[in-house]
GUROSE-621444 format. One record per atom (N, C-alpha, C): residue in one letter; x, y, z. Coordinates in steps of 0.2 Angstrom, whole numbers, padded with zeros to 4 digits, always signed. Layout:
N
AXYZ
...
//
This chain:
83
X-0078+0147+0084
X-0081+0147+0077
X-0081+0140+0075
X-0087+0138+0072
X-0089+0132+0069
X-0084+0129+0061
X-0078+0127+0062
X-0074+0124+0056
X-0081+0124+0051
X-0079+0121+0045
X-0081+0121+0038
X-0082+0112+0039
X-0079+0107+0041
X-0078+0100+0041
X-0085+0099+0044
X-0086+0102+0051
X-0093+0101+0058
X-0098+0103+0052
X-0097+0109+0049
X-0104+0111+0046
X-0107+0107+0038
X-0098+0103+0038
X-0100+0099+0031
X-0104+0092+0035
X-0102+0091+0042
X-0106+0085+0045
X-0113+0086+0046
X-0114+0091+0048
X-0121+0096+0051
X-0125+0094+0046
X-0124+0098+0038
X-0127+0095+0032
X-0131+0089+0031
X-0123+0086+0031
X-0125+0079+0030
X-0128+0075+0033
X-0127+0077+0040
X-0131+0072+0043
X-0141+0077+0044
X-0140+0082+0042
X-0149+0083+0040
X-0150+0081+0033
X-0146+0081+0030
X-0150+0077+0025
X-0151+0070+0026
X-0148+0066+0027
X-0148+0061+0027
X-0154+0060+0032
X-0156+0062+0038
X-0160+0062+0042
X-0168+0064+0038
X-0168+0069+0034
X-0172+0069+0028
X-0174+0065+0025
X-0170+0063+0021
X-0171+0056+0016
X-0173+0050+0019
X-0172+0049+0025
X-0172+0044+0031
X-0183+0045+0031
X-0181+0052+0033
X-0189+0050+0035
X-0195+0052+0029
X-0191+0054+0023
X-0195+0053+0019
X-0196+0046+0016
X-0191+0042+0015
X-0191+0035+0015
X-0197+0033+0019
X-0195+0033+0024
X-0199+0030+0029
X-0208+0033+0028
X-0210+0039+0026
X-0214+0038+0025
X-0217+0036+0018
X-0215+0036+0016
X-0215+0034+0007
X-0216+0026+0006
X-0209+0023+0008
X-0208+0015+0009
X-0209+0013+0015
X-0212+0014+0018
X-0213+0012+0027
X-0209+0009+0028
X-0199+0011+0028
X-0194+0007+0031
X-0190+0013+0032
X-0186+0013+0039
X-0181+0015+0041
X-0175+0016+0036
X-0172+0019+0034
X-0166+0021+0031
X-0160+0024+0036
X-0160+0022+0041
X-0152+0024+0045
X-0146+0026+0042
X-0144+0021+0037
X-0138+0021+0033
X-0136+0028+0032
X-0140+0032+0029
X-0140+0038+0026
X-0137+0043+0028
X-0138+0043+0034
X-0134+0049+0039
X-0127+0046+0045
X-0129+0040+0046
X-0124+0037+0048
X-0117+0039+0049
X-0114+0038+0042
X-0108+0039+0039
X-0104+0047+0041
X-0109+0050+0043
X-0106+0057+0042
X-0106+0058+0051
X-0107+0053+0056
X-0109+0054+0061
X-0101+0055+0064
X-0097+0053+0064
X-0088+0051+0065
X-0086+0061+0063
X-0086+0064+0060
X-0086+0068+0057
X-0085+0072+0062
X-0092+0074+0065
X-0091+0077+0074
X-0089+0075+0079
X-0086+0071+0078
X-0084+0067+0087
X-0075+0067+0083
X-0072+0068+0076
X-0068+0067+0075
X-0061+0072+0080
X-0055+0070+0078
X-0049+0075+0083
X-0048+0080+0079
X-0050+0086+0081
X-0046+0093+0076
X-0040+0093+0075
X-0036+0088+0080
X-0027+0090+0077
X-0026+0086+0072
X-0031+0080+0071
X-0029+0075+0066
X-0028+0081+0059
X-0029+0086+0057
X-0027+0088+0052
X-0022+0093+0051
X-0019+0091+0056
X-0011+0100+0058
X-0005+0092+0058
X-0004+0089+0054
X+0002+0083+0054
X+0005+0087+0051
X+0012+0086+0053
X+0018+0089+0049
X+0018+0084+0043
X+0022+0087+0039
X+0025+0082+0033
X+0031+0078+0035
X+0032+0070+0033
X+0037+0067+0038
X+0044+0068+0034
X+0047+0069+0036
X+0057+0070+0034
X+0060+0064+0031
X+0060+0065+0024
X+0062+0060+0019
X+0072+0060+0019
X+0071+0054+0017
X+0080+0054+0018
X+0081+0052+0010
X+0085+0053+0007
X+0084+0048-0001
X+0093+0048-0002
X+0094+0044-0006
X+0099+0041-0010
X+0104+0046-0018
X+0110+0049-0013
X+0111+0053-0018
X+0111+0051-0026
X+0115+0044-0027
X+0118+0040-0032
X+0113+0039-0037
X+0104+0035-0033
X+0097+0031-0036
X+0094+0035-0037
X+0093+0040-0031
X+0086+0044-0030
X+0082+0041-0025
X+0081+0034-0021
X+0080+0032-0016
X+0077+0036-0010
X+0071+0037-0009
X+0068+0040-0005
X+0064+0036+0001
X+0065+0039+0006
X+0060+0036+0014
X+0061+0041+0019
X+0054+0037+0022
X+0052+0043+0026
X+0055+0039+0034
X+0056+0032+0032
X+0057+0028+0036
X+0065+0029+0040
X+0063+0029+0047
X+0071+0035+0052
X+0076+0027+0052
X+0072+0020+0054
X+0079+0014+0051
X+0084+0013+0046
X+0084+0017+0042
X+0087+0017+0035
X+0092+0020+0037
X+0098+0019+0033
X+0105+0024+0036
X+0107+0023+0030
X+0108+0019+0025
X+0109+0018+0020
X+0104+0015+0014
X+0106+0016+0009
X+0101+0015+0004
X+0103+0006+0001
X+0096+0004+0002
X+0096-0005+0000
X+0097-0008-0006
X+0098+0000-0011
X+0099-0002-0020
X+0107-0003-0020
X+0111+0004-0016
X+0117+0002-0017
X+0122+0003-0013
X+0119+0002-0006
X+0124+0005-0003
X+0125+0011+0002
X+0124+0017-0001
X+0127+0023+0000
X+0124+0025+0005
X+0124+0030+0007
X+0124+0032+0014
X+0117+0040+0013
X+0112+0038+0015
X+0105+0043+0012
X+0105+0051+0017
X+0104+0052+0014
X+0104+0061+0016
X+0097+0063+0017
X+0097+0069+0021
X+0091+0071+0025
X+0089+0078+0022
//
């Protein structure tokens, strides 16, 4: 089955292709630009949108939050950040 993202490319890149060459006949100039943009769209990775959410650790004392796994303790006061 064709995703919603590919057929929002599909669009896009017909209109643009469209406008492209109605410019073109209109203004006797190539418009590329116009569909270009949307080109990435289909060649893009389908996993790229299944990322987990990353595991915050924060600061019981401040409220000190990161996502960052080097921290073991909080840089405001000290204390030791929970997961």
């Amino acid at each position: 089955m064709v995703s919603s993202r590919t057929i929002t490319a599909l669009v896009g890149l017909a209109i643009g292709l469209a406008v492209s060459v109605g410019a073109w006949v209109y203004f006797d100039t190539v418009l590329l630009l116009l569909f270009l943009p949307f080109v990435p769209f289909l060649f893009a990775d389908r996993s790229a949108g299944e990322r987990t959410a990353p595991d915050y650790r924060s600061c019981p004392q401040c409220g000190f939050r990161t996502a960052d796994s080097e921290f073991e303790y909080c840089p405001r006061d000290g204390t030791r950040l929970h997961e």
